[in-house]
C-alpha positions in Angstrom: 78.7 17.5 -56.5 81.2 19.2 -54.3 84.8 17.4 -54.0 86.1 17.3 -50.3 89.2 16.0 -48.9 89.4 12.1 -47.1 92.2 11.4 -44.1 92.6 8.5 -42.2 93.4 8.1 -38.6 96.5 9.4 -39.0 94.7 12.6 -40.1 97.2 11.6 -43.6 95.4 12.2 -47.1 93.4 9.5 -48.5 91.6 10.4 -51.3 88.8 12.2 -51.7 84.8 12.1 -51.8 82.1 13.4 -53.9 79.4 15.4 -51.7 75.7 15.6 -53.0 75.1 19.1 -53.6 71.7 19.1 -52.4 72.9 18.0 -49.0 76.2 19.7 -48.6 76.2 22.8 -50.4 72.8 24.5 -49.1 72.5 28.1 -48.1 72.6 28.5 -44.3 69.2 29.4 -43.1 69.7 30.4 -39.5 65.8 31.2 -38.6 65.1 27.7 -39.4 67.9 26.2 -37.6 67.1 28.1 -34.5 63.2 27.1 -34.9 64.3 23.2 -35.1 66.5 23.2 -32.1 64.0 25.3 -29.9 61.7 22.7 -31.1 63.9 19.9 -30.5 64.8 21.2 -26.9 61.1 21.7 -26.1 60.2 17.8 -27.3 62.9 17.0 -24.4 61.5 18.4 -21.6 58.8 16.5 -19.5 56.6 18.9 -18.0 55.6 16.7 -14.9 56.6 19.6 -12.3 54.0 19.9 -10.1 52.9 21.8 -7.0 49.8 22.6 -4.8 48.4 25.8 -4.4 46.4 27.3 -2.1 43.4 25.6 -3.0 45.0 22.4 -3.2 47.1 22.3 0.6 45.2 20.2 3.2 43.8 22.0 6.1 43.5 25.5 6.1 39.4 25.5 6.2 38.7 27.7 9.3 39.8 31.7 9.3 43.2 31.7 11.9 41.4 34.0 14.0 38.8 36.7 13.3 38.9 39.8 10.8 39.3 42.7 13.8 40.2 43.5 17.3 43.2 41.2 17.8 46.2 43.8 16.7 47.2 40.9 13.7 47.2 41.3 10.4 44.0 39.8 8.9 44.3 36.1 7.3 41.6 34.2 5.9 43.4 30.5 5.5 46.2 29.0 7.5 47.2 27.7 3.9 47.4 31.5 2.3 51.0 31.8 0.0 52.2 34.2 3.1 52.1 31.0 5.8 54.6 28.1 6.8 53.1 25.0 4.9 50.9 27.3 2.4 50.3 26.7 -0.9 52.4 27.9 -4.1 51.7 31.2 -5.6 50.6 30.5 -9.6 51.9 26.8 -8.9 53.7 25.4 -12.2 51.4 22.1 -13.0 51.9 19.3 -15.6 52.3 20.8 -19.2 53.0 19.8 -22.8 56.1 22.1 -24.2 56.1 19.6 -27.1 56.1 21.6 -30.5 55.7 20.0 -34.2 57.9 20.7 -36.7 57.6 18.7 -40.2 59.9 16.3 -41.4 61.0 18.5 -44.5 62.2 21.3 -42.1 64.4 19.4 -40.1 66.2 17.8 -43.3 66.4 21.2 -44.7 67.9 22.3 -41.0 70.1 19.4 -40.8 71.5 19.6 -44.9 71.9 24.0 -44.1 73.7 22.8 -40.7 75.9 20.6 -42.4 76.4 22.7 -45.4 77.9 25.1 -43.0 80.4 22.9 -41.3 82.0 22.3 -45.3 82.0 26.0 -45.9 83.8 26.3 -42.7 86.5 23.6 -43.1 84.8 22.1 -40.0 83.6 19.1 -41.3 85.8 15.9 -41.3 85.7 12.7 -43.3 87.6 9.8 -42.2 88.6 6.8 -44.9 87.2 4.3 -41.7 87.1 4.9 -38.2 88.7 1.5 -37.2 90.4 1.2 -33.8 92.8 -1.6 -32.6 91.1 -1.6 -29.4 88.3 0.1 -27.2 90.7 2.5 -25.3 90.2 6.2 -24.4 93.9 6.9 -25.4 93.6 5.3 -28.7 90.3 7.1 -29.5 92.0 10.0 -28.2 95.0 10.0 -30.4 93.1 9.6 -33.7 90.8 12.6 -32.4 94.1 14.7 -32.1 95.6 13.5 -35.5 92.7 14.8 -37.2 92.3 18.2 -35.5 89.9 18.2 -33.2 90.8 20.5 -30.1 88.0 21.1 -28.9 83.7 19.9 -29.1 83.0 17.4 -31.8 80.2 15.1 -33.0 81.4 12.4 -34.2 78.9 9.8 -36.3 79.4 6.6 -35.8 78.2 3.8 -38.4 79.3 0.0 -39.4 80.8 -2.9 -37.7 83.0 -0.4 -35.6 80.7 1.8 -34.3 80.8 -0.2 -30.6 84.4 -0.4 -30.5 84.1 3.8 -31.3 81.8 4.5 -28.8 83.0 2.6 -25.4 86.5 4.4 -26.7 85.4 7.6 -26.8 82.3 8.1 -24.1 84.4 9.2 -21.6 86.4 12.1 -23.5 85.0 15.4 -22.7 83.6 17.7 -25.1 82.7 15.0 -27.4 79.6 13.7 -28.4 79.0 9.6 -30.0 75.9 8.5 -31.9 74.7 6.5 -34.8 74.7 8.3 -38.2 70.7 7.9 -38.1 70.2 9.5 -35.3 72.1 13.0 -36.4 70.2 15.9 -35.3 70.3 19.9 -35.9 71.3 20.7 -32.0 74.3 18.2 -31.4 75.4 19.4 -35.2 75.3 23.5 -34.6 76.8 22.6 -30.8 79.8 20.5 -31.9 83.5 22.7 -33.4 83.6 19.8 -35.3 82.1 16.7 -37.0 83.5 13.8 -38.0 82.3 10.8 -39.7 83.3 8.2 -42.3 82.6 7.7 -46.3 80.1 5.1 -45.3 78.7 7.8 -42.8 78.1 10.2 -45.6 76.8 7.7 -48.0 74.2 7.0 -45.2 73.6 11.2 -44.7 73.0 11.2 -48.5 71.0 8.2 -49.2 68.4 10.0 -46.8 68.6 13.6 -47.3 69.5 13.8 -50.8 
């Protein structure tokens, strides 16, 4: 168990939490992190581009005009790659980018990608993330207090979690979701990360 530091909105000390080892303190394995999110950004992409080649264009059945004589450069197909309204050259078609990783690689990604953000001070646990209201400059005032300048993940979970995220949706550089969905990209991509005892109780209950 690793001790870690607990602030409140205020970005005041407020105690302190007990981190499971086995989630918090792994070594930082960068191949694997780099295979996970090139998975992960594969899995997003559709594939449903599609154009026609030259095979594919209507029309285009007759030769233009005949092989010799005429002073033109020979053609065989109005619908050639070279002509106005031709088909694509090596078209890009529908295709599956998805790749598989297994479920015990991305914990161990997400647990090193976590680890990290303790080693490098840049992880941030908040005794509650409880706002007054759902305002941008509320929202914006507890991110300051706490140090974050820059990107930031923060993980939302509980009863506040709305409140959290219609507050903070519009503030650039930082990213809201659910504790459940965390993921290795939006982890590695963020400065920071920021989420609540109850948010790490949640991390550990799963990963640990």
């Amino acid at each position: 168990m690793i001790k870690y530091n607990v602030v409140d909105t205020k970005g005041k000390a407020a105690g302190n939490i007990e981190l499971d080892g086995n989630v918090f303190d792994r070594p930082y394995n960068e191949s694997l992190i780099h295979q996970v999110v090139v998975a992960q950004l594969a899995n997003k992409r559709q594939g449903t581009k599609c154009t026609l080649t030259r095979a594919e264009v209507r029309g285009g059945g007759i030769k233009p005009w005949r092989q010799k004589g005429t002073g033109r450069a020979r053609h065989g197909s109005i619908r050639s790659p070279l002509w106005r309204h031709g088909g694509v050259t090596f078209a890009p078609k529908p295709r599956d980018f998805s790749k598989k990783i297994n479920a015990k690689m991305k914990a161990a990604a997400i647990c090193s990608a976590l680890s990290q953000k303790v080693r490098d001070g840049n992880l941030i646990v908040l005794k509650d993330m409880d706002i007054a209201e759902a305002k941008t400059k509320l929202f914006a005032e507890v991110l300051k207090n706490i140090g974050v300048n820059k990107t930031a993940l923060v993980l939302t979970c509980g009863d506040s979690a709305e409140t959290v995220y219609r507050a903070g949706r519009n503030i650039e550089g930082i990213t809201l979701m659910d504790v459940s969905l965390i993921n290795v990209y939006d982890v590695v991509r963020a400065e920071k990360c920021v989420l609540t005892k109850d948010g790490v109780k949640a991390i550990m209950e799963v990963y640990a």
